[in-house]
PyMOL CGO cylinders between C-alpha atoms (Angstrom):
from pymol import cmd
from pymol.cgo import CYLINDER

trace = [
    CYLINDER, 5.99, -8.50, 7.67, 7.26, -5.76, 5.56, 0.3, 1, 1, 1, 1, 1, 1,
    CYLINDER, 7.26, -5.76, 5.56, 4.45, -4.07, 3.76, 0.3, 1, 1, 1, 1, 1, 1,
    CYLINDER, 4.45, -4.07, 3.76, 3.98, -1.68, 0.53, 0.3, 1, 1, 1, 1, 1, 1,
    CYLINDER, 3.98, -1.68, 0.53, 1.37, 0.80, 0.46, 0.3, 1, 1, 1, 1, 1, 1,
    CYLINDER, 1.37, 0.80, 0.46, 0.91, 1.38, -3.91, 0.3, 1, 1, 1, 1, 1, 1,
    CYLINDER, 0.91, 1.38, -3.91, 0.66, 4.55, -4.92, 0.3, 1, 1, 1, 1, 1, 1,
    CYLINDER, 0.66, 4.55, -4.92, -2.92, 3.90, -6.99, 0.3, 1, 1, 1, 1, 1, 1,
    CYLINDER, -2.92, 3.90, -6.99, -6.18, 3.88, -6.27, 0.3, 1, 1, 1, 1, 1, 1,
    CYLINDER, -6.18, 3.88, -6.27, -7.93, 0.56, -7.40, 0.3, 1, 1, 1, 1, 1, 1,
    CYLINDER, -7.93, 0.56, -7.40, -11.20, -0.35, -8.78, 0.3, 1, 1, 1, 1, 1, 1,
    CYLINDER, -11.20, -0.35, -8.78, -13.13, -3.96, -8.22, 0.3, 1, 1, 1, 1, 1, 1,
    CYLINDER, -13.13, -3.96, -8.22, -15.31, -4.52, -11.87, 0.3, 1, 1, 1, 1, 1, 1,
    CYLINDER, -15.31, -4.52, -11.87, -17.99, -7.17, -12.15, 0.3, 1, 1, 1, 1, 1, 1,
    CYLINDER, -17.99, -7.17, -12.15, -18.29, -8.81, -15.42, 0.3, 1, 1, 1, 1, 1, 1,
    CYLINDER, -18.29, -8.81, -15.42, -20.76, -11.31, -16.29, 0.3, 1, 1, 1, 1, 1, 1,
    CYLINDER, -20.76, -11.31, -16.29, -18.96, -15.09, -16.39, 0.3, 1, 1, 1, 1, 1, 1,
    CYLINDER, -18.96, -15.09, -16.39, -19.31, -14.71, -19.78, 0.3, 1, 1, 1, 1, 1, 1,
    CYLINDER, -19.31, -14.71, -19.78, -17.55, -11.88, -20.84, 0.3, 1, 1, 1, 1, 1, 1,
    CYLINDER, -17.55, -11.88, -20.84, -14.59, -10.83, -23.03, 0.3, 1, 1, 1, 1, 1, 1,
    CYLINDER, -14.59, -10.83, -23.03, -11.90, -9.72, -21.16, 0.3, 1, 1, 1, 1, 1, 1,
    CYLINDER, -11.90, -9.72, -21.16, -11.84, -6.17, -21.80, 0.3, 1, 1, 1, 1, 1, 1,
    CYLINDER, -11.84, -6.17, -21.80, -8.80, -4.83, -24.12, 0.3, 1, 1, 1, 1, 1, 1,
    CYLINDER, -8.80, -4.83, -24.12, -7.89, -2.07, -21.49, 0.3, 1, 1, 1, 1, 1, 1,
    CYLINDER, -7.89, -2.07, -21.49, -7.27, -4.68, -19.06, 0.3, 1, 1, 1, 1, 1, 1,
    CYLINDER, -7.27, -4.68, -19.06, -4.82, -6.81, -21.59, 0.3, 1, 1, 1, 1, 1, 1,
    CYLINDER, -4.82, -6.81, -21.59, -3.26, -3.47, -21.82, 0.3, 1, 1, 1, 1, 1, 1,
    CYLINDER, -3.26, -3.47, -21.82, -3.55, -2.54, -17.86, 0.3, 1, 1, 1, 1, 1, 1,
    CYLINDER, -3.55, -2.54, -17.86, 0.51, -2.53, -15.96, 0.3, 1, 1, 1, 1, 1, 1,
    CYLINDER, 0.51, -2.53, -15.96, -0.84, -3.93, -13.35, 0.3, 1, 1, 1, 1, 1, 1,
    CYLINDER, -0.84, -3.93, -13.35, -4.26, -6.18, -12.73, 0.3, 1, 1, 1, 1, 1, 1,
    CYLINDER, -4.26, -6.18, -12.73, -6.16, -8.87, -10.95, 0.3, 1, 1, 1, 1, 1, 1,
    CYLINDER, -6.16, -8.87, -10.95, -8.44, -10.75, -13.42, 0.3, 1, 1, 1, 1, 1, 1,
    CYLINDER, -8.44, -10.75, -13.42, -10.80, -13.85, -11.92, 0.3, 1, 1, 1, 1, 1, 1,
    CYLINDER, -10.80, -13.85, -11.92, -12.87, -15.95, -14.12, 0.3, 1, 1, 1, 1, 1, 1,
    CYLINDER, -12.87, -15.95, -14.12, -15.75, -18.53, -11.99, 0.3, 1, 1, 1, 1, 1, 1,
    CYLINDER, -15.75, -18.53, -11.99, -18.59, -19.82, -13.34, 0.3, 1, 1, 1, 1, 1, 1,
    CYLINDER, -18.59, -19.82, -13.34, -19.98, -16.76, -11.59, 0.3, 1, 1, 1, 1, 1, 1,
    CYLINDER, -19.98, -16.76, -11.59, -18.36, -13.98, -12.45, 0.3, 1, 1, 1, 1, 1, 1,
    CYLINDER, -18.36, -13.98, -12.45, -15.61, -12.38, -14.25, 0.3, 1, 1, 1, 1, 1, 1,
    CYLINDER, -15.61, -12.38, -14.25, -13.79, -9.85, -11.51, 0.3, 1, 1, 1, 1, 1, 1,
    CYLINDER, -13.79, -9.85, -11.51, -11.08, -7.32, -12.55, 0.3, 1, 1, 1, 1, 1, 1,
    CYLINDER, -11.08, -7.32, -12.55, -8.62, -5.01, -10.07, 0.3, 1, 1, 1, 1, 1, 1,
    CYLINDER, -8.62, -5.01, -10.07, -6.86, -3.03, -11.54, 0.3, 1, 1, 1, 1, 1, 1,
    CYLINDER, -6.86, -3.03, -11.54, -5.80, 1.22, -10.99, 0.3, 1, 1, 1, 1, 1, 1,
    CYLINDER, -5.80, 1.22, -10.99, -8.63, 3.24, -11.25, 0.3, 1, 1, 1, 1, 1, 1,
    CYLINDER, -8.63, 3.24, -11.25, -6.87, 5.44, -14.08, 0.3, 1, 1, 1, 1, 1, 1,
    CYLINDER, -6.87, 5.44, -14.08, -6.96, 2.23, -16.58, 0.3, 1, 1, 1, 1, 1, 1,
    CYLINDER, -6.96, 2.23, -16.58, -10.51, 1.27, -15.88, 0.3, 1, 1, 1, 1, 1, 1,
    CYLINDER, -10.51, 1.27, -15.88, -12.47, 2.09, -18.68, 0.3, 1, 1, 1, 1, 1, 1,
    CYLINDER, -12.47, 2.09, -18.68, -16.00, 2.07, -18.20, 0.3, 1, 1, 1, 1, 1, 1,
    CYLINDER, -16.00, 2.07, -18.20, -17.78, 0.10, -21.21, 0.3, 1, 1, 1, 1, 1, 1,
    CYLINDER, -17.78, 0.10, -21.21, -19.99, -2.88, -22.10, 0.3, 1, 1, 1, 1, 1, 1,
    CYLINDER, -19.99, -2.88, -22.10, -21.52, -5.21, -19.72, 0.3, 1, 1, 1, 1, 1, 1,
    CYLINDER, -21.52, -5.21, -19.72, -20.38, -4.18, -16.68, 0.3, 1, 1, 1, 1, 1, 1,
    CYLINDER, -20.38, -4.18, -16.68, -22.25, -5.55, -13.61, 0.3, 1, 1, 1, 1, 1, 1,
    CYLINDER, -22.25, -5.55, -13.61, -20.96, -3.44, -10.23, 0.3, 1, 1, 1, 1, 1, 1,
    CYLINDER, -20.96, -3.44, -10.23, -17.97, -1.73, -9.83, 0.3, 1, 1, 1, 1, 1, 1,
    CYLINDER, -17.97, -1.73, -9.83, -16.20, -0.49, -6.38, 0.3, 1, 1, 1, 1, 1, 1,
    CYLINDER, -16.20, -0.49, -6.38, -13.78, 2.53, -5.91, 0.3, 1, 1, 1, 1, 1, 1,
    CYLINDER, -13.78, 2.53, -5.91, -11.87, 3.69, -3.96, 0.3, 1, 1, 1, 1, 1, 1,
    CYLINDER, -11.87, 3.69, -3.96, -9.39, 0.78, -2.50, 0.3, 1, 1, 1, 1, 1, 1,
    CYLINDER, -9.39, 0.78, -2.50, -5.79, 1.32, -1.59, 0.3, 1, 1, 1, 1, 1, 1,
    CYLINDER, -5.79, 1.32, -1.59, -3.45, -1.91, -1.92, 0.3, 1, 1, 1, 1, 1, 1,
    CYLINDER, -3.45, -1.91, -1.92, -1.34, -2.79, 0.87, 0.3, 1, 1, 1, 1, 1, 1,
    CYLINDER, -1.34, -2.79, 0.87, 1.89, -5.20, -0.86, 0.3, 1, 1, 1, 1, 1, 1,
    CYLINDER, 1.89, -5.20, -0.86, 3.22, -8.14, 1.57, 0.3, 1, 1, 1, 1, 1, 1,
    CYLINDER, 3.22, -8.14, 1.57, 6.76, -7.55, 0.35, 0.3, 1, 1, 1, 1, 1, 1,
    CYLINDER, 6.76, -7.55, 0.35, 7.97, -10.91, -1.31, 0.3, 1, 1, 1, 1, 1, 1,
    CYLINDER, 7.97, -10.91, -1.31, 8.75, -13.12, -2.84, 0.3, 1, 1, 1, 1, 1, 1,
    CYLINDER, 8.75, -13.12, -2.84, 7.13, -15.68, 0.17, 0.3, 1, 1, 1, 1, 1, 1,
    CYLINDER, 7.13, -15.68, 0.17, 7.61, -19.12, -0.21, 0.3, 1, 1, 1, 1, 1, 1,
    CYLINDER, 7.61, -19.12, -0.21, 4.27, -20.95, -0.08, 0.3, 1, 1, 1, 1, 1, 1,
    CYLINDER, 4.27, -20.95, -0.08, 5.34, -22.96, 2.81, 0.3, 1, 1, 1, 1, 1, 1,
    CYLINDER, 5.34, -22.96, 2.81, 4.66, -20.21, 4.94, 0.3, 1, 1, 1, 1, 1, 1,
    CYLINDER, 4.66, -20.21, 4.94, 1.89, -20.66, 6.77, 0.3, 1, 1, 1, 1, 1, 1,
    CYLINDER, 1.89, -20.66, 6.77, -0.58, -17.64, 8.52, 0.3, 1, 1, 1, 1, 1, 1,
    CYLINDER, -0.58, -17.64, 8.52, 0.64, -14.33, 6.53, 0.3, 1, 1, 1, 1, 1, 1,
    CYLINDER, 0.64, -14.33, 6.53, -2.42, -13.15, 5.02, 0.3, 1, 1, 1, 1, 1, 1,
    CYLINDER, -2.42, -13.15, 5.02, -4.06, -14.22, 8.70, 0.3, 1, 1, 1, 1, 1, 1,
    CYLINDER, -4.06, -14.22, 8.70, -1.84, -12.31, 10.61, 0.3, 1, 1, 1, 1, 1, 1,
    CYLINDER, -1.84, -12.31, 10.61, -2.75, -9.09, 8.42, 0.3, 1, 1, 1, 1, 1, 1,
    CYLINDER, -2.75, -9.09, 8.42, -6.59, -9.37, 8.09, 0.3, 1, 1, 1, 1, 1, 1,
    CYLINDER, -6.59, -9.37, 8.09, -7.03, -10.96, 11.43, 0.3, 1, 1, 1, 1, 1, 1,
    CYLINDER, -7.03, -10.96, 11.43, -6.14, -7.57, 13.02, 0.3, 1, 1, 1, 1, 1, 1,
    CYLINDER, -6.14, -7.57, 13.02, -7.87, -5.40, 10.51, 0.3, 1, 1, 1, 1, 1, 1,
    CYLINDER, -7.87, -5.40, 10.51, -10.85, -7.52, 11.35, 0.3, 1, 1, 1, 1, 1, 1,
    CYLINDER, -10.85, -7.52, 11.35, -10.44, -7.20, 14.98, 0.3, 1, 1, 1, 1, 1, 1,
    CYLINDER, -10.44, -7.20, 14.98, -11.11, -3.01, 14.37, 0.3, 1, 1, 1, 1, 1, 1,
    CYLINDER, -11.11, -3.01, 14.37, -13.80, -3.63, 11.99, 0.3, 1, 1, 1, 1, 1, 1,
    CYLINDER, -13.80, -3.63, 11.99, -11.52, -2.99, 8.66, 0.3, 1, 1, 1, 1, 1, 1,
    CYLINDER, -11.52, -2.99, 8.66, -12.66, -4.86, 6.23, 0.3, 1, 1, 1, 1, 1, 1,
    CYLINDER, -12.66, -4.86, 6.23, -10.44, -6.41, 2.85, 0.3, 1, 1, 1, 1, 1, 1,
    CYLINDER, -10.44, -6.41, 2.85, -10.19, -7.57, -0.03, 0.3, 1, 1, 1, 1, 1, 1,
    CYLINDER, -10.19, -7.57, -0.03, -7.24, -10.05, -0.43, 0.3, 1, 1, 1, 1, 1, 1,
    CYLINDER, -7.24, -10.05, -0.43, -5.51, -11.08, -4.05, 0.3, 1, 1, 1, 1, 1, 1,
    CYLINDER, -5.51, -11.08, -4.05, -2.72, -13.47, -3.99, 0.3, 1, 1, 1, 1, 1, 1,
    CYLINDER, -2.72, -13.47, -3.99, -0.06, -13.83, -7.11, 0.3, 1, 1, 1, 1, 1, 1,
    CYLINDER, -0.06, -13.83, -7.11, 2.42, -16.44, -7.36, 0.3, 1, 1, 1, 1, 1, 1,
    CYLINDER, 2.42, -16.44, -7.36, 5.36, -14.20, -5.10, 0.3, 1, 1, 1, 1, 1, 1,
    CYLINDER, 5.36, -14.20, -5.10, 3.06, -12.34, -2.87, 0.3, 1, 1, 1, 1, 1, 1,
    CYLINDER, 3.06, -12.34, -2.87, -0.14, -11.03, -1.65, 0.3, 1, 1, 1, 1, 1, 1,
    CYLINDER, -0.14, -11.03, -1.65, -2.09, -7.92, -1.53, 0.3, 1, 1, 1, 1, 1, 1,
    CYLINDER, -2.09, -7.92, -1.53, -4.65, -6.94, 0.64, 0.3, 1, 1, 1, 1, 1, 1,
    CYLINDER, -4.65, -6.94, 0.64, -7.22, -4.05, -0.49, 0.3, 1, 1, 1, 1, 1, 1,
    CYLINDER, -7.22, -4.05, -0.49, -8.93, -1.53, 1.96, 0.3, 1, 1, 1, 1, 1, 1,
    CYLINDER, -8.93, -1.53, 1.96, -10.90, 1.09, 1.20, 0.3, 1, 1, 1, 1, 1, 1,
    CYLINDER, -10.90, 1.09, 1.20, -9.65, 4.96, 1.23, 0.3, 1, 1, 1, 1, 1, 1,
    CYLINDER, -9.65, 4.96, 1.23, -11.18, 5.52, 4.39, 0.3, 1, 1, 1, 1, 1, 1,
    CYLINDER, -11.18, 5.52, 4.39, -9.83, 3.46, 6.25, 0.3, 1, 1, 1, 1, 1, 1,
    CYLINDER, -9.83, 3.46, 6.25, -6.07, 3.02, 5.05, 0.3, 1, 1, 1, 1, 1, 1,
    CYLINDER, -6.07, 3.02, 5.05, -4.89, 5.33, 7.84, 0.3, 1, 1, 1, 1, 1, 1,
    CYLINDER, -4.89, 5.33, 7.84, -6.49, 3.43, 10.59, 0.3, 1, 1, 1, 1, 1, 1,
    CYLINDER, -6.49, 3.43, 10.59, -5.56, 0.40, 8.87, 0.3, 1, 1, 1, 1, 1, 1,
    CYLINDER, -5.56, 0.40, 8.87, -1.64, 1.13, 8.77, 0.3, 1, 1, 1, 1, 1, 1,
    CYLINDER, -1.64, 1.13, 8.77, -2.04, 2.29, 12.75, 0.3, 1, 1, 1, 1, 1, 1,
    CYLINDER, -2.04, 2.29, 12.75, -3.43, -1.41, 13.67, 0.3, 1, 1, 1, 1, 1, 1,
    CYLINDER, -3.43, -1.41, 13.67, -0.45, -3.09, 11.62, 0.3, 1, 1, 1, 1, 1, 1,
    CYLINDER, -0.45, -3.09, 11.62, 2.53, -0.91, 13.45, 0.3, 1, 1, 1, 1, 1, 1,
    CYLINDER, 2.53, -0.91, 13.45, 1.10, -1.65, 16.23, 0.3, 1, 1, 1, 1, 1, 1,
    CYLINDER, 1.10, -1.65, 16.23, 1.25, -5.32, 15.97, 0.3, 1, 1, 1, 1, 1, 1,
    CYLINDER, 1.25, -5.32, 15.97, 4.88, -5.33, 14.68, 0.3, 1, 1, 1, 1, 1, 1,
    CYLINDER, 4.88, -5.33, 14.68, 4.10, -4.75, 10.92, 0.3, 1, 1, 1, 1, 1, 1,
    CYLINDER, 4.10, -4.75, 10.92, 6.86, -2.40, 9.25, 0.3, 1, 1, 1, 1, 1, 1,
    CYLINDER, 6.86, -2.40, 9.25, 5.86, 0.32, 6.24, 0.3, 1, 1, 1, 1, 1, 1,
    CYLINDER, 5.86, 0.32, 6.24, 8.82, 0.11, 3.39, 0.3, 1, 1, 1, 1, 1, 1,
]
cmd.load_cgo(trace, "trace")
């Protein structure tokens, strides 16, 4: 797979299932929003993030890695070739799916080691 590394840093926020989507994120370029009966999650660039009302937890410092697309969703094992590595050299993720692609998040710390394991198992860095 070819992959992206975005330029960003990215936040995860924690919202109550009850809250109002925040008006920076309507506003955000680019963002991840995820309403359960849980939770309301948000991803988005650290820069938009503003930090107001009933925030629950929130998690810096990701990097997002971009499975160039668009993929058909006939394909089967992407994201499980990606993370399945990572996993293998104790990098943990945090994957987001849109309708052309996925992402997969890892934190700062890690990206470097992260990028290593994927060349070496074939993965190419646009």
């Amino acid at each position: 797979m070819n992959l992206k590394v975005l330029k960003s840093a990215f936040s995860v926020v924690q919202y109550p299932s009850h809250a109002d989507i925040p008006d920076w994120a309507i506003r955000a370029d680019w963002i991840s929003i995820t309403r359960t009966d849980e939770e309301l999650s948000i991803v988005c660039p650290t820069e938009e993030l503003e930090q107001e009302g009933l925030i629950l937890q929130v998690e810096h410092d990701w990097c997002a890695l971009k499975i160039e697309g668009p993929l058909a969703f006939e394909l089967v094992g992407i994201l499980h070739s990606i993370t399945k590595s990572l996993a293998e050299h104790q990098i943990s993720i945090y994957a987001l799916s849109t309708y052309n692609t996925d992402y997969v998040l890892i934190k700062k710390a890690q990206l470097e080691k992260a990028i290593e394991v994927l060349q070496e198992k074939g993965h190419q860095f646009v």
